[in-house]
DOLUM-744669 format. One line per 3 residues: number of its first residue (from 1); their letters; for each residue x, y, z of C-alpha. Coordinates in Angstrom, 3 decimals. Example, Ala and Ser with C-alpha at 12.3 -4.5 7.8 and 13.67 -1.06 7.14 Angstrom:
! DOLUM-744669
1	AS	12.300 -4.500 7.800 | 13.670 -1.060 7.140
//
This chain:
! DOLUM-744669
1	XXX	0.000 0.000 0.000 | 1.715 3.198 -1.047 | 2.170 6.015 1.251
4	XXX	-0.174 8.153 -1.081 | -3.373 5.798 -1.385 | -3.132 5.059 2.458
7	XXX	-3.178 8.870 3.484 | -6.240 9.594 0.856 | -7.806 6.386 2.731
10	XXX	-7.700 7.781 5.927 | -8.796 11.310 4.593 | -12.301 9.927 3.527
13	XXX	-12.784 8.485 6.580 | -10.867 9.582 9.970 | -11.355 12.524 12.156
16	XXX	-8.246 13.227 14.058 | -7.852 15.183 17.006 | -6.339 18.627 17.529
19	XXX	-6.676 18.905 13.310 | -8.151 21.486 11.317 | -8.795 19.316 8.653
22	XXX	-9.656 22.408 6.546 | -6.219 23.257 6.362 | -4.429 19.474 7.081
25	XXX	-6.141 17.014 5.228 | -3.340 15.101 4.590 | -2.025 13.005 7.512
28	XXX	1.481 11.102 8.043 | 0.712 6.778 7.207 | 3.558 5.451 9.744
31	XXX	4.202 1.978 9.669 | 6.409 1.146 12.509 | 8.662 2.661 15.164
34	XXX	11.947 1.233 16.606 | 14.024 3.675 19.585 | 13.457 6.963 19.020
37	XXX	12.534 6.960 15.492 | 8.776 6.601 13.898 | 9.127 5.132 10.068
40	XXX	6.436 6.120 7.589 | 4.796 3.626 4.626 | 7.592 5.358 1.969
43	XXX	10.462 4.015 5.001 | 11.168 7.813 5.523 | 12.098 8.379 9.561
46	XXX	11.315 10.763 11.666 | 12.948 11.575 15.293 | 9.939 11.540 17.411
49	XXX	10.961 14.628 19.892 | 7.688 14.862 21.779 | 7.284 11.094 22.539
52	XXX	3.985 10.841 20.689 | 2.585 13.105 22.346 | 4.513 12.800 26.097
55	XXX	3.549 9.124 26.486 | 6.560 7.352 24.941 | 9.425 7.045 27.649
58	XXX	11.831 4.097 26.719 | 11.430 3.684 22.702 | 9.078 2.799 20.102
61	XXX	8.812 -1.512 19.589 | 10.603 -2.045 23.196 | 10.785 -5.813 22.592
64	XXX	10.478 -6.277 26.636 | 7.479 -4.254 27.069 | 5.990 -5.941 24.012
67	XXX	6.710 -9.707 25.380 | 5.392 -8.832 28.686 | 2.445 -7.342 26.838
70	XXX	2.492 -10.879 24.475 | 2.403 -13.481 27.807 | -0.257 -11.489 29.506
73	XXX	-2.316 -11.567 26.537 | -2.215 -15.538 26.376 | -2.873 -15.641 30.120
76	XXX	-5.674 -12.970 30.929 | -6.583 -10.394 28.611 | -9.621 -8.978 30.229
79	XXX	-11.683 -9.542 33.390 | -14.473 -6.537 34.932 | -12.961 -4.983 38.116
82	XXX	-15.683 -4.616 40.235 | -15.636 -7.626 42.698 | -12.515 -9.200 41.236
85	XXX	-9.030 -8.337 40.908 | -5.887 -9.594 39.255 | -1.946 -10.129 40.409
88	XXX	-0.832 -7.810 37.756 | -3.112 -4.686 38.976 | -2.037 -5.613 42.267
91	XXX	1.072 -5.821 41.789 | 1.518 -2.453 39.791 | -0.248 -0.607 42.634
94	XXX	1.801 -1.874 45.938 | 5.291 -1.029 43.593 | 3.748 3.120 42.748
97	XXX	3.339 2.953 46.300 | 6.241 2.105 47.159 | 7.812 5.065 45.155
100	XXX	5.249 7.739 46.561 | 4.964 9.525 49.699 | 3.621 7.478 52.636
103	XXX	0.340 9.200 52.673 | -0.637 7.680 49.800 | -2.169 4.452 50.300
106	XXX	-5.326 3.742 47.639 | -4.785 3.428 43.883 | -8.004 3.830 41.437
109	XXX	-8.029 2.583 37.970 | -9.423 4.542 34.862 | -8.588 4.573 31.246
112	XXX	-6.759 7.739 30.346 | -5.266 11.159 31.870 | -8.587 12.884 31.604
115	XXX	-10.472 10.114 33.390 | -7.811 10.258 35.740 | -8.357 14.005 36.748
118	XXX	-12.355 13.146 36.666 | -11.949 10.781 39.085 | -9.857 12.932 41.728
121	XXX	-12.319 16.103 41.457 | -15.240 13.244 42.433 | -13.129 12.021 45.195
124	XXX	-12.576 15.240 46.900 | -16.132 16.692 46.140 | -17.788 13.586 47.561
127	XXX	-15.295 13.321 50.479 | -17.309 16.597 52.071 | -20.527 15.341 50.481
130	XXX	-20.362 11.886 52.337 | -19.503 14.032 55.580 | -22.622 16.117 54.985
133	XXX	-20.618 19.669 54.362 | -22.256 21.135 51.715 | -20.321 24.280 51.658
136	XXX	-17.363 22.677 50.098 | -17.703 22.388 46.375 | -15.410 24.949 44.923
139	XXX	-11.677 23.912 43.112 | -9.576 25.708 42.767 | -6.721 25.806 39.507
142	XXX	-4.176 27.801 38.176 | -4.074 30.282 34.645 | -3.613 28.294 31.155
145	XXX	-4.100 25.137 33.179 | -4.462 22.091 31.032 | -6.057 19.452 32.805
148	XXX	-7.833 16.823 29.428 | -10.566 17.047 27.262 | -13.509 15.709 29.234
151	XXX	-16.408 18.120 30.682 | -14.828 17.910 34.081 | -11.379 17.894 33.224
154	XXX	-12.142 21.045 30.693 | -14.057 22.949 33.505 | -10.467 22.719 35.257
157	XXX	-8.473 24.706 32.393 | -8.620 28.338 32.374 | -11.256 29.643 29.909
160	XXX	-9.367 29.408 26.242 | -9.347 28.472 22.592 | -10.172 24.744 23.794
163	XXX	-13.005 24.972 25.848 | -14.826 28.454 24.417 | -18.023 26.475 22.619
166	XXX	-18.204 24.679 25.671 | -17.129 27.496 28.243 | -21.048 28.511 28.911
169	XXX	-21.634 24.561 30.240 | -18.580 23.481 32.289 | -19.163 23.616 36.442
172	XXX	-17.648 26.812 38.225 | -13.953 26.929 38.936 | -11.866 29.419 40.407
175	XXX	-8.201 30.140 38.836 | -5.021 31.610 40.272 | -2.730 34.065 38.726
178	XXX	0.234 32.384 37.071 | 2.235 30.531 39.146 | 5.295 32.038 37.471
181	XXX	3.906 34.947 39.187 | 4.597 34.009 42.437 | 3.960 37.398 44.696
184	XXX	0.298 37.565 42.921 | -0.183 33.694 42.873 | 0.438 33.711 46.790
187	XXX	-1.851 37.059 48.044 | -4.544 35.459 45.408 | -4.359 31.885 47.513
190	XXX	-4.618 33.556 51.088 | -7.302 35.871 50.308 | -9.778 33.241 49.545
193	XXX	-12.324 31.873 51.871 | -11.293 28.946 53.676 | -14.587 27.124 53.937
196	XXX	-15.594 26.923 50.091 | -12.714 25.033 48.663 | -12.526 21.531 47.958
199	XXX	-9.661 21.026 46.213 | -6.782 22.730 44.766 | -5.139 21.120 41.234
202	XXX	-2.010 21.997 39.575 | 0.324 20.250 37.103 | 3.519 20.438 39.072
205	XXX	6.553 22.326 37.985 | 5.498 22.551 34.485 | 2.337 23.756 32.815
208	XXX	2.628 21.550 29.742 | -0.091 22.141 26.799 | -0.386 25.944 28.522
211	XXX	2.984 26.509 26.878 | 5.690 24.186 28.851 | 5.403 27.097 31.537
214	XXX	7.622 26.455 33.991 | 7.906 27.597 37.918 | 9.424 26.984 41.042
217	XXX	9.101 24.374 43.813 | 9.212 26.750 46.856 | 5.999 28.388 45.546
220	XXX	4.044 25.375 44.655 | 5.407 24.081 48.717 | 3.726 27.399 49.879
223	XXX	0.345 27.053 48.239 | 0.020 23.457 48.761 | 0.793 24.482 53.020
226	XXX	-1.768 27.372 52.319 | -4.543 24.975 50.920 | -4.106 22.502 53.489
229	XXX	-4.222 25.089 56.379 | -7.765 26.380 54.621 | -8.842 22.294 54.381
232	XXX	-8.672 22.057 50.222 | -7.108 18.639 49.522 | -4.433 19.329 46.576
235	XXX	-4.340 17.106 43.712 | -1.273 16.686 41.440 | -1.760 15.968 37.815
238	XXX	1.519 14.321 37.285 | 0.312 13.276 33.680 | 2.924 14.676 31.866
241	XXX	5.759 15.142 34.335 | 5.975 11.275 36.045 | 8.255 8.690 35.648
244	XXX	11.265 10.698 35.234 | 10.264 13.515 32.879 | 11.925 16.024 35.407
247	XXX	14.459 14.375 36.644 | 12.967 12.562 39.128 | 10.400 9.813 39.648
250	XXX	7.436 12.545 40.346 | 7.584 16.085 39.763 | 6.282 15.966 43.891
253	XXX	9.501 14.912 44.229 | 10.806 18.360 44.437 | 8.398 19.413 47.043
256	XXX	8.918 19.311 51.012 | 4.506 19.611 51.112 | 2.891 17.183 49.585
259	XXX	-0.512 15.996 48.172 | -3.413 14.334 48.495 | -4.486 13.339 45.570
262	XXX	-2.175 12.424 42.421 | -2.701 11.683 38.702 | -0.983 9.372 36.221
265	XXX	-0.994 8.581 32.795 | 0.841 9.075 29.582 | 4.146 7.650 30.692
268	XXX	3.080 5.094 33.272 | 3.110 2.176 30.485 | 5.826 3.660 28.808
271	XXX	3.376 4.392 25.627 | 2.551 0.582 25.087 | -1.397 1.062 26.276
274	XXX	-3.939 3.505 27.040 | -4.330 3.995 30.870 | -5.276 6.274 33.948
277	XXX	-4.582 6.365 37.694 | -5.772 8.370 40.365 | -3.909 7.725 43.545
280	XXX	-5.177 9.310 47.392 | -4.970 8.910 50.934 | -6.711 6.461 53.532
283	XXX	-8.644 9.538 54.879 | -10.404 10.085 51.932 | -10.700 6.299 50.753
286	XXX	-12.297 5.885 54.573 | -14.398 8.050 53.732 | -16.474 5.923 51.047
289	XXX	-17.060 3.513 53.403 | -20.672 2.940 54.824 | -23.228 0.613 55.028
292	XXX	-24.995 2.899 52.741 | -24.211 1.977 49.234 | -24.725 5.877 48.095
295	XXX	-21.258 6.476 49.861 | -19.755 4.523 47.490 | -17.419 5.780 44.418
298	XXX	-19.824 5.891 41.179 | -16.773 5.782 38.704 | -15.868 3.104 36.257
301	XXX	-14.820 1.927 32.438 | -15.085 -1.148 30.855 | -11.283 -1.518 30.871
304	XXX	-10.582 -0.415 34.354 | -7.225 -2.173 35.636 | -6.836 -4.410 31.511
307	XXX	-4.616 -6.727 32.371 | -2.916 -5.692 29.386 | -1.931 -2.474 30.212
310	XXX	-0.837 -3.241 33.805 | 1.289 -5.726 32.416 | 3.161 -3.053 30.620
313	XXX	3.249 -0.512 32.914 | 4.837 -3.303 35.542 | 7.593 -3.643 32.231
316	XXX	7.941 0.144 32.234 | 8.277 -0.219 35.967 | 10.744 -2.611 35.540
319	XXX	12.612 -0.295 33.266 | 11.811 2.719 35.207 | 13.833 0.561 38.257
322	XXX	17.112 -0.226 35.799 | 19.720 2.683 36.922 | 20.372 2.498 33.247
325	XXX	17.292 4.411 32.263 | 18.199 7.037 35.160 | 21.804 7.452 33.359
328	XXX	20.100 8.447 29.612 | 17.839 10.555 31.832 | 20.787 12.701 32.987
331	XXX	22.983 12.160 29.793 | 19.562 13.927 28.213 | 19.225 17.170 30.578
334	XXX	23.319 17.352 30.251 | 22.914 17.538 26.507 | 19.893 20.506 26.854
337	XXX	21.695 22.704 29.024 | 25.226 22.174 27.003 | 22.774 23.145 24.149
340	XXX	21.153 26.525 25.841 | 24.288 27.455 26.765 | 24.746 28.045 23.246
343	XXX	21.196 29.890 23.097 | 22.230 33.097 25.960 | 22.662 35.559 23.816
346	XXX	20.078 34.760 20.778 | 17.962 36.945 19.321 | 15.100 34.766 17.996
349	XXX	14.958 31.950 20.538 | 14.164 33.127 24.043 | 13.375 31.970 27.299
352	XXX	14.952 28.654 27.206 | 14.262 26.383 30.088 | 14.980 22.704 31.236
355	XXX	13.374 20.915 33.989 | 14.652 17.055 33.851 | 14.082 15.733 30.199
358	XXX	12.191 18.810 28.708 | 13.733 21.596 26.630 | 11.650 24.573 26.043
361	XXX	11.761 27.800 24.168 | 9.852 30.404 22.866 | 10.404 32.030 18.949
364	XXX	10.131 35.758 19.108 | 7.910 37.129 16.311 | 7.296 40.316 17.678
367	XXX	4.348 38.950 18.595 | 2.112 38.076 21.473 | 3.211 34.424 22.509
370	XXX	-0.009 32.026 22.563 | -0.816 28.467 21.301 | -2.509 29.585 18.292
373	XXX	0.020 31.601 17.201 | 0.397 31.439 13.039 | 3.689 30.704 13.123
376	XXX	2.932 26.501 14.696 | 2.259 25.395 11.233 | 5.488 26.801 9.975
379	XXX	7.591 25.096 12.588 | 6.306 21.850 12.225 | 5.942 21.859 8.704
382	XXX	10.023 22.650 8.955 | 10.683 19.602 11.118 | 9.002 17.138 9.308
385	XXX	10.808 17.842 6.361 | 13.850 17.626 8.286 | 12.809 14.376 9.701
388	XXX	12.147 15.222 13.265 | 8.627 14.905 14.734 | 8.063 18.321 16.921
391	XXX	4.521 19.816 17.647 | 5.084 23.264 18.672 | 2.587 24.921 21.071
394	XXX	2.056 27.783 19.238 | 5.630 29.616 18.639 | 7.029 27.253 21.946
397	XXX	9.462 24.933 20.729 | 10.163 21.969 22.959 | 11.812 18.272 23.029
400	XXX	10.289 15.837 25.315 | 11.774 12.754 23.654 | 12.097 9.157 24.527
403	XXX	14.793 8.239 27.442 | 16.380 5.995 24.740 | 17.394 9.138 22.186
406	XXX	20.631 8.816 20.921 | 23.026 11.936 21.421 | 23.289 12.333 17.907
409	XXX	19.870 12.787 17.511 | 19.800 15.321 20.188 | 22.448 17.135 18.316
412	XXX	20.970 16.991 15.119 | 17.268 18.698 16.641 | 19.516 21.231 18.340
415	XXX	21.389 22.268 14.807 | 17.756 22.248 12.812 | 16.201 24.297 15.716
418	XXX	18.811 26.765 14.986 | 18.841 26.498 11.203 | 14.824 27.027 12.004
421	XXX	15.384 30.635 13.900 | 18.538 31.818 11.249 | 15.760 31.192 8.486
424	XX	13.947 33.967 10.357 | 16.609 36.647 10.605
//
């Protein structure tokens, strides 16, 4: 099947998401993927920089992942998790446990990042529901929060290009000034009224889709101590930044106050399958418990706790546990900052960060920086034809690549990134 017919194929009949299909009909046929490269129909490769999409963390076709995958799926593919369980859910849940804070004690299953984030806004609004306080149903979030695509999870990003047919419909949340602000962010949090809050979410360290925004850990620590001292539980969407993305197993990591609630997805099965976690304390697990079945937790999906997918997130865990992974992790965030070293005094790239893994940078246009920004579809357009897989958020730039990326790869991005900006002088 040539590249061509495949693409017109998938035209006729696919809607993809985040596409304008107005103006990208067209989409890339890949056939297979092997490290840190994705290979089209036509055998062309491309260096996939942003992990498809953040979830990739140890290579396309890992051949352990995908035989742990393979002898799962002859032993138990399936099973519903209500009233039975399974050694490989199990098991994943008492090893995340063992890497997490000691408050956390209770792991629930769901399908994806979004699901993930539903299911810890229901466990904090019922937790003062169950206990009769009725007062208690605000949350609380930060500006350009990006928290999924669901109602919920969309009521939880700050009003935007995403959510505006939608804005008029989505429950009543309460946002924060920029945590990069931190003076503002801070008066903002102890102003509030103690007695209305539920919960408090934030992506930690890094606002990803808002524009890889990133802050510090001393002001997250204070807002997490104020929240707690006004009763909000906090909740952690470590979607994007867990298993190792900054450096560290969790971006909590960082933190000397810590939550209640946390979030996974994206990397937990190192990109093999599609699924969720929403991890919390025995305080508010206790608090489901009754003899009256309406205290229970009204959440679930077909596929809660596949087999499948907890068999490869226990291979990613595996992985995740091999010092060698830890070693690319800090060969990659040695190569960034030798890299923006090089960037200090340029003209056209700006505000270049690293947390971990993650390179970021903005492309000055003159213009006001935003994720719509006309000049995206110019950058990516570039990279593809250089061979390098990089979805800008509007004029930011960033590399969020697999663990497993050669350095020659690395140095190849850096000198197209580059060539990208001199084309602009």
């Amino acid at each position: 099947m040539s590249k061509e017919n495949l693409a017109l194929r998938d035209a006729a009949v696919i809607w993809h998401p985040f596409t304008q299909h107005q103006i990208e009909p067209i989409s890339i046929p890949i056939a297979s993927g092997k490290g840190a490269y994705l290979v089209d129909t036509d055998g062309k490769k491309y260096i996939d920089a942003i992990s498809s999409w953040w979830v990739n963390t140890h290579g396309h076709g890992h051949p352990y992942l995908a035989q742990k995958v393979y002898e799962q799926a002859l032993q138990l593919e399936q099973v519903i998790f209500a009233g039975f369980t399974h050694e490989p859910a199990v098991r994943l849940s008492e090893r995340l446990l063992s890497h997490l804070p000691p408050n956390f004690e209770r792991v629930f299953f769901s399908d994806n990042g979004s699901t993930a984030v539903e299911v810890a806004i229901k466990m904090a609004l019922q937790f003062f529901h169950n206990q009769g306080n009725t007062k208690r149903r605000k949350i609380l979030a930060f500006a350009d929060a990006y928290h999924g695509d669901t109602f919920g999870a969309m009521s939880l990003g700050a009003p935007s290009s995403f959510n505006d047919p939608f804005q008029d419909m989505l429950f009543e949340v309460e946002f924060l000034p920029s945590p990069q602000d931190t003076e503002a962010c801070l008066a903002a949090m102890s102003s509030l009224n103690s007695d209305e809050y539920a919960a408090f979410i934030f992506e930690p360290l890094i606002q990803g889709a808002g524009g890889m925004k990133m802050y510090e850990a001393s002001t997250l620590d204070a807002l997490i101590r104020m929240a707690h001292e006004k009763g909000m539980f906090c909740i952690a969407d470590e979607i994007m930044t867990g298993f190792g993305r900054t450096g560290k197993w969790f971006a909590m990591d960082y933190l000397a106050e810590k939550p209640d609630i946390v979030c996974f997805s994206k990397g937990l099965t190192g990109g093999m399958m599609a699924m969720g976690l929403t991890l919390c304390s025995e305080t508010i697990f206790q608090s489901f418990l009754s003899d009256d079945r309406r205290k229970m937790m009204f959440h679930s999906h077909s596929f809660t706790a596949n087999p499948l997918a907890c068999a490869a997130a226990n291979a990613s865990m595996d992985l995740m546990e091999k010092e060698e992974t830890w070693a690319s992790i800090a060969r990659v965030e040695s190569r960034h900052r030798a890299f923006a070293e090089t960037l200090k005094n340029h003209t056209i790239l700006k505000n270049v960060r690293i947390h971990g893994s993650i390179l970021a940078m903005e492309v000055e246009t003159g213009e006001k920086d935003g994720y719509l920004h006309s000049i995206r579809d110019d950058i990516y357009r570039y990279f593809l034809e250089q061979g390098i897989l990089m979805r800008p958020l509007g004029n930011t730039i960033y590399i969020l690549a697999p663990y497993c990326i050669e350095d020659e790869d690395l140095a190849y991005i850096y000198d197209k990134i580059k060539a990208f900006a001199q084309g602009l002088i």
